[in-house]
N, C-alpha and C positions, 0 to 999 in steps of 0.2 A: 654105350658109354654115356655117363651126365655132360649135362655139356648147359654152361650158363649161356644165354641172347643177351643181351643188352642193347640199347638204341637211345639216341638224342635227337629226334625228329621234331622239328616247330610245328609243323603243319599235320593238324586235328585231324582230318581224312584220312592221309596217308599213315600217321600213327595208328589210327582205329584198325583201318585194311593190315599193318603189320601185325598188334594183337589178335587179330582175328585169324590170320595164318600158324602164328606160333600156338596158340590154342588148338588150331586144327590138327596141328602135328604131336598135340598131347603133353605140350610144356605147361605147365603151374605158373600164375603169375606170382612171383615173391615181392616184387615193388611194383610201382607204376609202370616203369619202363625194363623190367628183368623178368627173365622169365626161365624157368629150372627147370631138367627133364631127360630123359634118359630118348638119345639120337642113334641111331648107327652111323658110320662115316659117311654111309651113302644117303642118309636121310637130313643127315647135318649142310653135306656137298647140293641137295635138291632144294634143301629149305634155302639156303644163302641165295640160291640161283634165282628163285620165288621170287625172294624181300628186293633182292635187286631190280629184277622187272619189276617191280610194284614201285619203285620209288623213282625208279628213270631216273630224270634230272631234278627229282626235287631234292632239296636242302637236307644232310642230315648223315648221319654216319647209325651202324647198325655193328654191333663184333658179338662174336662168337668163339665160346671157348670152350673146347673140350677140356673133361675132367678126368683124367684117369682112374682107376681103380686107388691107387694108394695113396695120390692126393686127395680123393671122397674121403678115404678111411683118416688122413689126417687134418680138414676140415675144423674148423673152430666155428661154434653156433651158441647164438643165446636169444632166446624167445621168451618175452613175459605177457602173456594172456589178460587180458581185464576179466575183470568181477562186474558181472553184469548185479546191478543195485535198482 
């Protein structure tokens, strides 16, 4: 299943250590703090469990959302590329 991360963490370390996992787990960064990618339930359920030990008590919140099948298929996207000059 796709499923978007997203995160609002202030603190530089602990942001880095969360990209660093979502990366591990085979998500694409699409923004600074988003991150896209196809999860199982059980790998969406071990990834959260991760991000939480990693952040303890620091400041910041972290959501996750799975995408189903026909909400992908109804998806709105718009991408414009530069002209490398």
């Amino acid at each position: 299943m796709h499923c978007l991360l997203i995160y609002d963490i202030p603190d530089d370390r602990t942001r880095g250590k969360i990209a660093d996992f979502c990366l591990d787990y085979g998500l694409d960064r699409i923004q600074y703090s988003a991150f896209l990618g196809r999860l199982s339930a059980n790998h969406q359920e071990e990834l959260m469990l991760k991000l939480e030990q990693r952040m303890g008590a620091t400041p910041g919140k972290i959501d996750l959302f799975p995408i189903c099948r026909q909400d992908w298929g109804n998806r709105l996207s718009y991408e414009e590329e530069g002209t490398d000059e």
